[in-house]
C-alpha positions in Angstrom: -64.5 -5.3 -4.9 -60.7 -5.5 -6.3 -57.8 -7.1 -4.6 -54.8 -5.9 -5.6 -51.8 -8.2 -5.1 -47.9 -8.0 -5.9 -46.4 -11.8 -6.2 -43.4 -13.8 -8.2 -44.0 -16.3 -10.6 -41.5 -17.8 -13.0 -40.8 -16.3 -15.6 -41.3 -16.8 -19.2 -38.3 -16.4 -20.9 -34.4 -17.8 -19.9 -32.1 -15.3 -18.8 -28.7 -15.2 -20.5 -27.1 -17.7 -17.9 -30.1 -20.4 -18.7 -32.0 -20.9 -15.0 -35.2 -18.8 -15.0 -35.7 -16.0 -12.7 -38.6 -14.8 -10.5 -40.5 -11.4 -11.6 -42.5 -9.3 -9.6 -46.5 -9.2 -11.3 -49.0 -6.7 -10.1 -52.5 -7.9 -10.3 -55.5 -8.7 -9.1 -56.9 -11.7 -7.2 -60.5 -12.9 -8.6 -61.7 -15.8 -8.5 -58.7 -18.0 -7.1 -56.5 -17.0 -9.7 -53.7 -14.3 -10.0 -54.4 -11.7 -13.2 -51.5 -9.7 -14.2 -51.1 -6.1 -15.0 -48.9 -4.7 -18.2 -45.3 -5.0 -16.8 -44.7 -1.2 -16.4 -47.6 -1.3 -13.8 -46.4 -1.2 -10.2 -49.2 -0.6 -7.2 -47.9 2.8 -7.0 -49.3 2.8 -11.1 -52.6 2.6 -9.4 -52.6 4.2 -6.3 -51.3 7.5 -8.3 -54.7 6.6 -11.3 -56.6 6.8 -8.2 -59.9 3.6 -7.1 -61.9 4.9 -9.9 -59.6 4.2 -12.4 -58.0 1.1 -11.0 -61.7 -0.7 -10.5 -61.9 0.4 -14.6 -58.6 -1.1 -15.3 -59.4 -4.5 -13.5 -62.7 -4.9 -14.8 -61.1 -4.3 -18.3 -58.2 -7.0 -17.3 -61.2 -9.6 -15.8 -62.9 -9.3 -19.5 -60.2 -10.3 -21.2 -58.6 -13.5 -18.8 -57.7 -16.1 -20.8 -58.2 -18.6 -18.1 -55.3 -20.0 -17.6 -53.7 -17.2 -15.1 -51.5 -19.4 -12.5 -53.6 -20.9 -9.3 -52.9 -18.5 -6.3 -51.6 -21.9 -5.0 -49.0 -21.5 -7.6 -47.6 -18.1 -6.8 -45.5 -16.6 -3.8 -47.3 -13.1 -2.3 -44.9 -10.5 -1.9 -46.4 -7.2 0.4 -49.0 -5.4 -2.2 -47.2 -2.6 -1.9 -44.1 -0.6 -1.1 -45.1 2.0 1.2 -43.4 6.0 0.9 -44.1 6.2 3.9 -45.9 4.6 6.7 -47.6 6.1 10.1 -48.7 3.9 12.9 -51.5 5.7 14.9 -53.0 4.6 18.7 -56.3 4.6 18.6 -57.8 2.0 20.5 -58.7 2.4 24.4 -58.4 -0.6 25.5 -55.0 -1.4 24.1 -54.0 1.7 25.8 -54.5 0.4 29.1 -53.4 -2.6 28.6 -50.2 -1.5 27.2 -49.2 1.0 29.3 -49.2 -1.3 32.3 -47.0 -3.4 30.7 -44.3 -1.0 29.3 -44.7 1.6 31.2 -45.9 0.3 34.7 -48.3 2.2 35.1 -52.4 2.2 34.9 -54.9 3.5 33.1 -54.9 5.9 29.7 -53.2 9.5 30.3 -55.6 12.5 29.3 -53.6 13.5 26.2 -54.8 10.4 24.6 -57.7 11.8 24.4 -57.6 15.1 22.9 -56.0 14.1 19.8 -54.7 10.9 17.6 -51.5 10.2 18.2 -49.4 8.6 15.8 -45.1 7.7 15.0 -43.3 6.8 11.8 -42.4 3.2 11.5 -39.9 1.7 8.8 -41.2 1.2 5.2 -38.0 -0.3 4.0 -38.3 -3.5 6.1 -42.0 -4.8 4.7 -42.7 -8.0 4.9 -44.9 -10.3 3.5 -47.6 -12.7 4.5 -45.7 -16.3 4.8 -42.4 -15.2 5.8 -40.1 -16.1 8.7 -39.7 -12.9 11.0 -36.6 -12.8 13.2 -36.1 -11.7 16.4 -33.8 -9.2 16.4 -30.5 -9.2 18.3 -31.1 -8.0 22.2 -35.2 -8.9 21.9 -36.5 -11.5 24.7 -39.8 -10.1 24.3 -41.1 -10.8 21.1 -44.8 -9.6 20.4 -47.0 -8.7 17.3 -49.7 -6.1 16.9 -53.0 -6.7 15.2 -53.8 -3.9 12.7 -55.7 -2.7 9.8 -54.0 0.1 7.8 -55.4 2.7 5.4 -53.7 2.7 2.0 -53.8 6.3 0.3 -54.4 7.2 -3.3 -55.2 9.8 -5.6 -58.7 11.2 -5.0 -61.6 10.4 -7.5 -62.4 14.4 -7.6 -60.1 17.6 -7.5 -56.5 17.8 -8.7 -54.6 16.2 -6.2 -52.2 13.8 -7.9 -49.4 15.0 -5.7 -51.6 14.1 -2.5 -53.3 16.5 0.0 -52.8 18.8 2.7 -54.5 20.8 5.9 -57.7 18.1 4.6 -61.1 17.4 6.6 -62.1 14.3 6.8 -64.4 14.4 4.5 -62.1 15.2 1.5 -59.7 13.2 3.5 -61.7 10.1 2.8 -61.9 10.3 -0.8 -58.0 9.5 -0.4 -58.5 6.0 1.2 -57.9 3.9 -1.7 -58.0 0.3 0.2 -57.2 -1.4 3.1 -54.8 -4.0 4.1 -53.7 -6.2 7.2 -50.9 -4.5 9.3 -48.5 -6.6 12.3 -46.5 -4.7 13.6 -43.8 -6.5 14.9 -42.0 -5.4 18.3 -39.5 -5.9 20.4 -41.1 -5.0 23.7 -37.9 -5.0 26.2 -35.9 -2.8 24.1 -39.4 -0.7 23.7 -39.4 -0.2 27.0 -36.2 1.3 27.4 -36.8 3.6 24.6 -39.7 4.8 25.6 -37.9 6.4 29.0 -35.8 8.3 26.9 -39.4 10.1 25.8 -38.4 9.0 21.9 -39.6 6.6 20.0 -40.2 3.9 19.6 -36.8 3.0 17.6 -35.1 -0.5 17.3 -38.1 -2.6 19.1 -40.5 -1.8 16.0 -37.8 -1.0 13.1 -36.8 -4.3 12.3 -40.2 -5.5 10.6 -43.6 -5.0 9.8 -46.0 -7.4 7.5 -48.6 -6.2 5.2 -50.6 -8.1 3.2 -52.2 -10.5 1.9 -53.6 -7.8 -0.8 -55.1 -4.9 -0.6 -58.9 -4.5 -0.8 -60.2 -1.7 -2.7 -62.7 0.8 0.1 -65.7 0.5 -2.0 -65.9 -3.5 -0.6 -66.8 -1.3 2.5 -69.1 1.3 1.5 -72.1 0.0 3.3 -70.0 -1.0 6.2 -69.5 2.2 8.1 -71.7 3.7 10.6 -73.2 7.3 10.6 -70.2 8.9 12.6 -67.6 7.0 9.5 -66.6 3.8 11.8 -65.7 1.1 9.8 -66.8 -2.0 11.6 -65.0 -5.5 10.5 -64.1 -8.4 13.2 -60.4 -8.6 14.1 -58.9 -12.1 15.3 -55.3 -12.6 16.6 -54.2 -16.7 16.8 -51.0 -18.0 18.2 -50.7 -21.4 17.0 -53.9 -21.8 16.5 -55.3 -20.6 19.8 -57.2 -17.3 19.3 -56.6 -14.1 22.1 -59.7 -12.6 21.3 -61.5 -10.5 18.7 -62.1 -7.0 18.4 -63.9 -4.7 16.4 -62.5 -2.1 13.7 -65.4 0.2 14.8 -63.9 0.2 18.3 -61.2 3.0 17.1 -61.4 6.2 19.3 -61.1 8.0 15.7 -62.4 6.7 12.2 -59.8 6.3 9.6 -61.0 9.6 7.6 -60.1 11.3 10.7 -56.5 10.3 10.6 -55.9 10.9 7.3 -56.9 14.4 7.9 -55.0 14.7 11.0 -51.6 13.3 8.9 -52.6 15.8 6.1 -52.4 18.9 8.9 -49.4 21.2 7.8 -47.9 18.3 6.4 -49.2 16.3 2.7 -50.6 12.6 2.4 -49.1 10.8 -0.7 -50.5 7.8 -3.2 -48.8 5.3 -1.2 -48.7 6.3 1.9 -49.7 3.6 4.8 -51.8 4.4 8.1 -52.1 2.2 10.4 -55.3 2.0 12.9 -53.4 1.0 16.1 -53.4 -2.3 17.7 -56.7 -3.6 18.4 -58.2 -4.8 21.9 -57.1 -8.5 23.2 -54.7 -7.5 19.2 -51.0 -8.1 21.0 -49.4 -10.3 23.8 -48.1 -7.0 25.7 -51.6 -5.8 26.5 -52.4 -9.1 28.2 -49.1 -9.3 30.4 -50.5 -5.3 31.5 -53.8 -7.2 32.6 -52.2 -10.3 33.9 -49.3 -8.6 35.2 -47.2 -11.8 33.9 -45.7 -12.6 30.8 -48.9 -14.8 30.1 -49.1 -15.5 27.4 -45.5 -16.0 27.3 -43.1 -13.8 24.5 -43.0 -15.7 21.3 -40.2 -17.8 20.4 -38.8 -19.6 17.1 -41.0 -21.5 15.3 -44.5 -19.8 16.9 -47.1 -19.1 13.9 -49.0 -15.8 14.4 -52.0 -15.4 11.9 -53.9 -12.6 11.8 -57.6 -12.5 9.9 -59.7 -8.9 9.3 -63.0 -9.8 7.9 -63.4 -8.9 5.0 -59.8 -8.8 4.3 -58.8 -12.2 4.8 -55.5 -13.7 6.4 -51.6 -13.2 7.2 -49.6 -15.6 8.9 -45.8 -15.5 9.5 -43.4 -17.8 11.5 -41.1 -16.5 14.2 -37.6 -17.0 13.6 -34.3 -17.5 15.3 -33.0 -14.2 17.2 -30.1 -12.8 15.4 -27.1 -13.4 17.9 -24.5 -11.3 16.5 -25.1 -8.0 16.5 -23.3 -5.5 17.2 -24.2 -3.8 20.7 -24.0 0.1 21.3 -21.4 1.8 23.4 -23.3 3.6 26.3 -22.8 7.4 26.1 -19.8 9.1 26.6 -20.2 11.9 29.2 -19.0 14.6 27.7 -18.9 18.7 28.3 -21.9 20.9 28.8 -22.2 24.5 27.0 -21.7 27.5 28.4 -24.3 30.8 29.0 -23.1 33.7 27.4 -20.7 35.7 29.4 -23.1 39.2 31.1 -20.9 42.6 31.5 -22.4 45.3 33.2 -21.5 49.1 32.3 -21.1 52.5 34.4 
């Protein structure tokens, strides 16, 4: 097993003004400390060299530590990687029902759930990382997070697919899983739910942030962990200030992550560094319970709430809600405007 980790620590030389300044390290975590890669290696390095290579390059890099590589005490986690692109699937039941309820008003799981995985694209460019404050953004009185595990892609250990894969089953499509990772998936569920009756979206009540982290574990900690259909089963526990919702398990998914990679892959490509999320898990999100309860109990976070999230085998991400951002800038409504016209018809004789 390999974490791989992104974090700042100081840095070792003065820059030309005198203070020293924070650089970003790629590494792995073993054995409590942090173990730097060569400079020019990013996560993408090693998401694009593919597990094979990467678990070569680590064990290589664990050979020679010196042992005095900084504490993990003594560095600040950033995300452990910087997604191209990130797709957050649906796929478990009982979420479904719970959710629906809630946004939507309405009970039980509609049949199209079923016939295929359903998935949107959420916002790589606002990542953030275990430890960090989260606002809630401007127009949000319904704060909520989403207990995840997300698929990270890399280059396959066979074949020649450095530029990623297309139109793949699932089981080429899992030779692409590189690692896993623990996805929240922030949202905003009043300005969800007003999305969502335009039939679009979701757009500005999940764009605003997202946390992954606190590393990503390379998939062959998790060889002997999936079942005969390819269910990956690891325990799933949401806490809000230290009271737990529930747990869940991964194997729960209506699909197993090689089957949404393959799905993604139809008529479109999967990329070294692309992010998949699994879905929100059962008992994984406050929303689902106000569906059941049919109140807002347990209530919409507020500022200073913790929310920790912990996959087994993963480990742990934790982040602080923040203050709502007062003064933004709201949107016009719609101007009614003109409407086209059909062709004009002319008859002959």
């Amino acid at each position: 097993m390999v974490k791989i980790a992104r974090w700042h620590a100081p840095a070792t030389t003065e820059t030309r003004t005198g203070p020293r300044v924070a650089h970003v390290h790629t590494g792995i975590v073993h054995k409590g400390r942090a173990l730097s890669f060569e400079p020019d290696v990013t996560t993408l390095t090693l998401l694009e060299e593919g597990l094979a290579a990467t678990l070569r390059r680590a064990a290589a890099r664990i050979a020679a530590a010196a042992g005095d590589e900084p504490p993990v005490e003594q560095v600040r986690f950033l995300a452990p990687l910087e997604p191209r692109s990130m797709r957050d699937f649906v796929t478990f039941e009982e979420h479904v029902e719970g959710v629906t309820a809630s946004i939507d008003g309405e009970a039980g799981v509609v049949d199209e759930w079923y016939e295929a995985p359903t998935f949107y694209f959420t916002n790589p460019h606002t990542v953030r990382a275990d430890g960090e404050t989260i606002p809630v953004p401007s127009g949000c009185h319904r704060m909520d997070f989403e207990l995840e595990v997300a698929a990270v892609i890399g280059a396959p250990a066979h074949g020649d697919a450095p530029l990623g894969g297309t139109n793949l089953d699932p089981a080429r499509a899992h030779e692409f899983i590189f690692g896993y990772t623990i996805l929240n998936d922030w949202s905003a569920r009043d300005v969800q739910s007003r999305e969502m009756k335009v039939r679009l979206g979701p757009c500005k009540g999940k764009d605003f942030a997202n946390t992954l982290g606190p590393w990503i574990v390379t998939a062959d900690e998790f060889a002997d962990r999936h079942d005969e259909e390819g269910f990956l089963h690891l325990a799933l526990t949401a806490e809000v200030n230290g009271t737990a919702l529930g747990t869940d398990d991964l194997g729960h998914m209506g699909w197993p992550f090689a089957e949404l990679v393959a799905y993604a892959s139809q008529d479109s490509r999967v990329l070294p560094g692309d992010v998949l999320g699994s879905g929100t898990s059962g008992r994984g999100c406050l929303a689902e319970l106000w569906g059941r309860h049919n109140d807002l109990v347990p209530p919409p976070l507020a500022e200073g709430d913790r929310v920790r999230l912990t996959v087994e085998g993963i480990g742990s991400i934790e982040n602080t809600v923040g203050a709502r951002r007062r003064e933004g800038v709201p949107s016009r409504p719609a101007r009614r405007r003109g409407r086209s016209r059909a062709p004009e018809t002319t008859s002959e004789g």
